[in-house]
N, C-alpha and C positions, 0 to 999 in steps of 0.2 A: 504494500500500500504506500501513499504515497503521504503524506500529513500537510493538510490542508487549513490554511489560518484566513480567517476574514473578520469583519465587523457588522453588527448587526446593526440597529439604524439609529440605536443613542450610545454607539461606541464603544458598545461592548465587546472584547475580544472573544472570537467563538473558536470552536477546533472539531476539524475534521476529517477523515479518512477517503481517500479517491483508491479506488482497486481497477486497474486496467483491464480489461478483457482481454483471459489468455489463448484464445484460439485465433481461428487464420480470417473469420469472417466477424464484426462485428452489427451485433443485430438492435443496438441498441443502450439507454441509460438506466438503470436503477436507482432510485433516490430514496431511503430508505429513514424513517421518522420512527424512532424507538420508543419503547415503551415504559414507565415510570424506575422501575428499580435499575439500578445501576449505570452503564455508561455503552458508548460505543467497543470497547473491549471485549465486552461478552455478545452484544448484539448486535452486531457484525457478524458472529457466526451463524444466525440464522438465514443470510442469504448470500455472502461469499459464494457458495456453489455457486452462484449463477455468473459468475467469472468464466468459470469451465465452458460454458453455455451460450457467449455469443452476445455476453451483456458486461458493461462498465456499472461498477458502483459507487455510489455516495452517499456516506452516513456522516451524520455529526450529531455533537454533543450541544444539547439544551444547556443556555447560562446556568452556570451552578455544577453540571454534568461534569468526569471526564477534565478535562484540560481546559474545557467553555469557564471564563472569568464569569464573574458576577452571583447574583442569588435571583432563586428562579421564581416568577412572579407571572400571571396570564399577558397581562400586557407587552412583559419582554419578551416572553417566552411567544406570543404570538408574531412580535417583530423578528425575534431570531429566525421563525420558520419560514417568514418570506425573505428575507437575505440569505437563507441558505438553498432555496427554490428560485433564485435568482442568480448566483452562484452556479448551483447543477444547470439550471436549463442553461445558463451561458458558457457554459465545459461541455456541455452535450450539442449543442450549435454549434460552436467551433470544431469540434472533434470530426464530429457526425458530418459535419456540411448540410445540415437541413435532414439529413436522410436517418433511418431508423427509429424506433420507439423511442418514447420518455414515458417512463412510467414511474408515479409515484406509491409505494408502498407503505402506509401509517398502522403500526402494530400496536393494539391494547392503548394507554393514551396518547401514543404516537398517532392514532386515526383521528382522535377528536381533535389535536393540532394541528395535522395536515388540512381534514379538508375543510374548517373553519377557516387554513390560511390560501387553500385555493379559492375562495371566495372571494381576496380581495388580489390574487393573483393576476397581474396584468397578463400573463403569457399562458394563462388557464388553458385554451382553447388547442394548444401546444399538448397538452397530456393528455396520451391514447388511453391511459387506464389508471385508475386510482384504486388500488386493495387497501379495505378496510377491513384489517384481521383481528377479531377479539375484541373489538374495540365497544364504543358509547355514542350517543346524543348528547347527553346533558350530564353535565359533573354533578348537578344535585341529585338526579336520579342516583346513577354509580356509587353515588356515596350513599344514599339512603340504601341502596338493595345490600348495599353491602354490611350495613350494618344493623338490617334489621335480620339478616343470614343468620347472624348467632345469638345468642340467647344473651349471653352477657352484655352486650350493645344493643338488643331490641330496644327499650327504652329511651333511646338515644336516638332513635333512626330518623325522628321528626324533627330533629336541630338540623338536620343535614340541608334543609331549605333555607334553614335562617342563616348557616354558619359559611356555608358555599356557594358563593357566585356559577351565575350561567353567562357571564357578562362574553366568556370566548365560548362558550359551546356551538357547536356547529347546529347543532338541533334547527333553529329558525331558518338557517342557510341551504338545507339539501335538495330544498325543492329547488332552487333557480341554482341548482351548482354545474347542470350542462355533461359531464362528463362519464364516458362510458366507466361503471363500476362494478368492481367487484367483493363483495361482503362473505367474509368467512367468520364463520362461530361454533363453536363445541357446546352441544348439547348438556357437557360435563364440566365445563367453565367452572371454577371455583372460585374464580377472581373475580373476574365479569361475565356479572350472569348471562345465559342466553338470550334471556327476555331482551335486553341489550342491544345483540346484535339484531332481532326481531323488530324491534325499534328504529333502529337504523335503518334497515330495507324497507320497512313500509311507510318510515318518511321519504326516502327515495325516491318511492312508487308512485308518490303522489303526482308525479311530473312524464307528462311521455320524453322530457329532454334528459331524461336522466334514462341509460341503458342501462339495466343492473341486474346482476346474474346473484345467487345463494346458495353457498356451497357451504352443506350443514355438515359438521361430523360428530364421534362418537369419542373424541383425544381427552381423556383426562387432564392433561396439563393446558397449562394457558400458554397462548403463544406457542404452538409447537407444530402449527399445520407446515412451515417451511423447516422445520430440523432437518440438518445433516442426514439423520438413518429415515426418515419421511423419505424417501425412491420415489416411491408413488406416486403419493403428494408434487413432487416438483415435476414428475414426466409428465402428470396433468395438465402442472400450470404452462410448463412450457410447449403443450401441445396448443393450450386455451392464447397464448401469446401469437404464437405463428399463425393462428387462425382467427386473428382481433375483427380483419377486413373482411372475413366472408361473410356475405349477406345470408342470417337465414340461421346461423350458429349460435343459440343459444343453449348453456349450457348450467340448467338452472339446480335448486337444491334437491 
């Protein structure tokens, strides 16, 4: 990889990882928005393979993240994700020459950042696909399910409205967000619930400009639809990638 430094838009230094595509043909960019616990280090390896495959990657660390300066807050944390989507799409134009996919990938509350930040994304129109894996609509909701989950936090689960802003949740945005999508969710989520991702797609639905496919499984772990030993999993995806432009290809839950 290659380590990647910029500034997000009140001058925060941010850090990030570029991984070149190692085969003879490149088919394309990955931009990849991770998910709450730890950093680009560990989640990075959930799509790496896709180096092997024909695609360039880029991941970065949220202010606070990782090497990312600062502490992490929605308003920054919303301006990092468009300087970083500003960044990849201008490495993948250069690179690319106009030609191949940009696809952005948001895992767990990397989804509710991304596509809250292609909302106000000048070069939206630019991204063949957006995978929202594991992910949410509303941070009050996730926090409420989540702590009405266990017994010991029931009691608690109705501050999660008062205590938690929706001020960045994408929830209001998905209908006018235009972009062909893809929503994956685990039945078995223990993190975020499914209801969640259920949530998600049928705000989606609500729009004929939004293309959106649901691809449900049965993965006890969160975030684990693109793991390393996942085979399957990836020859899917990247059969459902080479076949983005065929008319008629839908390949739903």
């Amino acid at each position: 990889y290659k380590d990647i430094f910029f500034k997000s838009k009140d001058g925060t230094k941010l850090h990030g990882w570029y991984f070149k595509n190692q085969t003879n043909m490149t088919k394309g960019t990955v931009m990849q928005f991770h998910g709450n616990a730890q950093n680009i280090s560990s989640h990075s390896a959930s799509l790496v393979w896709m180096i092997k495959n024909g695609y360039n990657l880029f991941t970065f660390d949220y202010r606070g993240f990782g090497l990312s300066e600062g502490d992490p807050h929605p308003k920054g944390v919303h301006q990092d994700a468009l300087a970083a989507l500003k960044l990849a799409y201008k490495t993948h134009k250069g690179k690319m020459k106009g030609q191949g996919k940009f696809i952005v990938i948001g895992q767990s509350l990397g989804g509710a950042i991304s596509a809250r930040a292609l909302r106000d994304f000048s070069h939206k129109e630019a991204v063949d696909l957006l995978v929202l894996d594991s992910t949410f609509a509303s941070y009050q909701d996730v926090a409420f399910r989540a702590l009405k989950r266990r017994a010991v936090s029931l009691i608690l689960s109705p501050f999660a409205y008062l205590v938690v802003s929706d001020a960045y949740s994408p929830e209001k945005h998905f209908e006018k967000l235009g972009i062909r999508t893809l929503v994956i969710h685990s039945k078995k989520d223990s993190v975020v619930d499914f209801k969640n991702g259920e949530d998600v797609y049928a705000l989606l639905n609500k729009s004929e400009k939004n293309k959106t496919d649901f691809w449900v499984t049965e993965d006890p772990l969160h975030i684990n639809f693109f793991s390393m030993v996942n085979k399957e999993n990836q020859r899917r995806f990247l059969f459902f990638l080479d076949n983005l432009e065929k008319p008629g290809l839908h390949l739903a839950r």
